[in-house]
C-alpha positions as CSV (number, residue, x, y, z in Angstrom):
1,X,33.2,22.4,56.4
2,X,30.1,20.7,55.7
3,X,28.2,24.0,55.4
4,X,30.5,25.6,53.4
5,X,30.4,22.3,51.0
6,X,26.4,22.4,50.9
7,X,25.8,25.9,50.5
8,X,28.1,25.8,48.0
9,X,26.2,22.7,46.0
10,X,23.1,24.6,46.2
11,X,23.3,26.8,43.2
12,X,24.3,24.2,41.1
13,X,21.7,21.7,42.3
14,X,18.7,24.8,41.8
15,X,19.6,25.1,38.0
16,X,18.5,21.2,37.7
17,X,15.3,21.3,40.2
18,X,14.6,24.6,38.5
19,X,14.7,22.8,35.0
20,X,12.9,20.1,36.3
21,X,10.3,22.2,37.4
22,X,9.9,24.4,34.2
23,X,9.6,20.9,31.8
24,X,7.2,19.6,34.2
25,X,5.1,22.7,34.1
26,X,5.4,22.3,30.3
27,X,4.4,18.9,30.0
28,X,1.3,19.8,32.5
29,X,0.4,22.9,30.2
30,X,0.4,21.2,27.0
31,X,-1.4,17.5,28.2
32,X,-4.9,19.6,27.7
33,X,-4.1,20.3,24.3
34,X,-3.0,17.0,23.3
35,X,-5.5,15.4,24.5
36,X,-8.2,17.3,22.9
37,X,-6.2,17.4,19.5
38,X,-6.8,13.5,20.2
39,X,-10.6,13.5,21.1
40,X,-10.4,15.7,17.9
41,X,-8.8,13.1,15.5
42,X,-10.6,10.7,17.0
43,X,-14.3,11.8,16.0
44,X,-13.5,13.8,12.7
45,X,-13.1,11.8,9.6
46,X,-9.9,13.3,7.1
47,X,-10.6,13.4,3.3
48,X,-8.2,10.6,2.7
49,X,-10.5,8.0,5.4
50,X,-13.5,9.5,3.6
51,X,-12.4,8.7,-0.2
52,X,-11.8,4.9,1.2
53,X,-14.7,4.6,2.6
54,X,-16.4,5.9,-0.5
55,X,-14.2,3.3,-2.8
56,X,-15.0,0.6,-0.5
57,X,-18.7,1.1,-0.1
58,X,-18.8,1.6,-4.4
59,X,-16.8,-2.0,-4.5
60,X,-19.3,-3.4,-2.4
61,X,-22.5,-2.2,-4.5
62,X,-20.5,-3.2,-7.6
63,X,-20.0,-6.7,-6.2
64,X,-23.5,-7.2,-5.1
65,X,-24.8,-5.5,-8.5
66,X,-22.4,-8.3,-10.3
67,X,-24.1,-11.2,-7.7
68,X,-27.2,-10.2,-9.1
69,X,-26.8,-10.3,-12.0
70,X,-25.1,-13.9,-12.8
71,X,-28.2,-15.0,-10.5
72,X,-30.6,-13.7,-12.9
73,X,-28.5,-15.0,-15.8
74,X,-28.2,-18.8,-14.4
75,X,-32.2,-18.0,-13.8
76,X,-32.8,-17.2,-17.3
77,X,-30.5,-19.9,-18.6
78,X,-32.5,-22.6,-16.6
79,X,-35.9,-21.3,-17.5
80,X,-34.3,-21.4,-21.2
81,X,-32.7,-24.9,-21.2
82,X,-36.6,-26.1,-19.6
83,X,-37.8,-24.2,-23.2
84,X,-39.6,-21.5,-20.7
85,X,-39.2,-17.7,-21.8
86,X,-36.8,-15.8,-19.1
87,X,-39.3,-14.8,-16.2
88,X,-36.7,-13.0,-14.2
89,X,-36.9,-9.5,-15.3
90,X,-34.1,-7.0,-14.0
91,X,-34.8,-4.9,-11.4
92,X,-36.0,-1.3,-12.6
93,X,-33.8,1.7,-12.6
């Protein structure tokens, strides 16, 4: 009885090892691929990550352009208030 009761249960158990085995292989056939699409992601640089690092570097010339230029201006304004003409010259173009 036994027997007849396992050998029975066998087809229906083969479907799931079966599907286990096919998702499995799946999963073991595509890691390759997403893992280079990920090495991939990793060292290329999309247009979107290149325009903010554009904006950002711009922002920070702008910002050290502005510095600048309030230095030479409190420069100039000392050398003014002492009745000396402005010695700082801008830098050249």
């Amino acid at each position: 009885m036994r027997i007849l009761f396992a050998l029975a249960a066998l087809p229906a158990l083969s479907g799931c090892v079966v599907g286990t085995i096919a998702s499995t292989a799946v999963d073991v056939v595509t890691l390759p691929v997403k893992a280079a699409s990920a090495g991939v992601d990793a060292v290329t640089t999309s247009q979107a990550e290149a325009d903010q690092k554009r904006g950002r570097d711009l922002r920070k010339a702008e910002e050290a352009a502005g510095r600048l230029a309030r230095e030479r201006e409190k420069a100039c304004a000392r050398a003014r208030s002492s009745g000396e003409p402005c010695a700082v010259q801008p830098p050249p173009r």
